[in-house]
N, C-alpha and C positions, 0 to 999 in steps of 0.2 A: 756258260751253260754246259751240263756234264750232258756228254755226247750220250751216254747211257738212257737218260730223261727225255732227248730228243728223237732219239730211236724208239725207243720207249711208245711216247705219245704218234709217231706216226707209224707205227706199227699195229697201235690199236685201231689208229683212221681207215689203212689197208686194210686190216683184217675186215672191215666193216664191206671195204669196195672188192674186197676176192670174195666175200661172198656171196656178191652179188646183188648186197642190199645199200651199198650205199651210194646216196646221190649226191653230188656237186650243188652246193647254193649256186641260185644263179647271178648272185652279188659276189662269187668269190674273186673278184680282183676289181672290188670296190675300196675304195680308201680305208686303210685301216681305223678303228673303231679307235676313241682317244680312250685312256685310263678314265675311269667313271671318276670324280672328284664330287666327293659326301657328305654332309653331316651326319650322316644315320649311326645308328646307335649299333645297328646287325646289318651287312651285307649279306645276301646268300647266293651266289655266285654260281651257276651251272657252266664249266668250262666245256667246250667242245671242239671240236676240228672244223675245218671244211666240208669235207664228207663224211657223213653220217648216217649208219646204219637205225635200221629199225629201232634197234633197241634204245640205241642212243638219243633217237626223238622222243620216245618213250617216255624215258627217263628223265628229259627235260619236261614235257605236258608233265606228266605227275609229279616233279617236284613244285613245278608252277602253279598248279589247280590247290595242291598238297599246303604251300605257302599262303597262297589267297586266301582258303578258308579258312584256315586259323592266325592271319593275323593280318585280315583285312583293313582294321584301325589304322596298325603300324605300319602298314603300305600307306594307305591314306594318308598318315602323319608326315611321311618320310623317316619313322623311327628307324624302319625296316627297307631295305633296297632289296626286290628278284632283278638280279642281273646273269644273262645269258653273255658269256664274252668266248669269241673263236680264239681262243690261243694261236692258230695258223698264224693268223693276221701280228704284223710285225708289231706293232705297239701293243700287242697283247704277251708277247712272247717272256714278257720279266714274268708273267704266274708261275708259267712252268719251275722256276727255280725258288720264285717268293714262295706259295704253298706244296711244292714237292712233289709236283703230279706227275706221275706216270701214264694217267689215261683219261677217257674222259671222267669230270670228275663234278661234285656235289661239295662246296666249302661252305662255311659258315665263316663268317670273320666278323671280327672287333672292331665298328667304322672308329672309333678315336683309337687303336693300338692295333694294324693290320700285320703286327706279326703275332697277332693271337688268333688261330684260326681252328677248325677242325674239319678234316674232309671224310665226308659219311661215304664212307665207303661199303657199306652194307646196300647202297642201291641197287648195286650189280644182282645182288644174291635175291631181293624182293621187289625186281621188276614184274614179275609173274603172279604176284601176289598185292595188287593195286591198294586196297584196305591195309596190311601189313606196312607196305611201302609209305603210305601218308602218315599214318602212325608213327614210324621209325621218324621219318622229316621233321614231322610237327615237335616231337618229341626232343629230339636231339637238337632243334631250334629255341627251343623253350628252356633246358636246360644250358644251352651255350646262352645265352641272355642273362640267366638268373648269375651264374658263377664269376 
């Protein structure tokens, strides 16, 4: 794992805890979470830390609300998997290098070909903008499906 990636990502977790917004789960040194094992057709994966700032809760509720409403069926079926995984956590720590994260991050993946992925990285920029934000999700959900 390139040291760059890992500094990277906990740089973004401090950044969250120097500014005073971020708080410690109170399960962080609960047994690592196992690799989700799926049949689903779309994973959509909200990576995050341990500590976690405002934003970063944020942007997880609004990807979650954002997934539910447009493709409540495909949860229901299990076509579609929302899964929140803490990269902290040691059995999560192969993302960071399988999809290329730098921070916290939004993927979309391929449940039968998980090195086909896309990480929407436009959350950051329309967290402030909740309509835009679900929009971009739903959107770029829909299209990683059809392709």
């Amino acid at each position: 794992m390139s040291a760059v990636v890992i500094a990277s990502l906990a740089l973004a977790g401090s950044a969250c805890v120097a500014e005073g917004r971020g708080e410690p789960r109170a399960n962080a040194s609960a047994a690592p979470q196992a690799t989700p094992r799926t049949r689903a057709e779309t994973v959509v994966y909200y990576f995050h830390g341990t500590s976690r700032c405002h934003t970063c809760r944020t942007i997880e509720a609004y990807a979650a609300e954002a997934v539910r409403a447009a493709f409540g069926a495909e949860l229901a079926s299990g076509r579609l998997v929302w899964q929140p995984l803490n990269v902290d956590e040691a059995a999560n720590q192969h993302f960071i290098k399988d999809y290329q994260l730098y921070t916290r991050s939004l993927v979309v993946v391929d449940g039968s070909n998980p090195k086909r992925f896309k990480n929407l990285e436009r959350v950051w920029q329309l967290v402030r903008d909740k309509p835009a934000f679900a929009k971009y999700v739903q959107d770029e959900v829909r299209a990683f499906r059809k392709s």
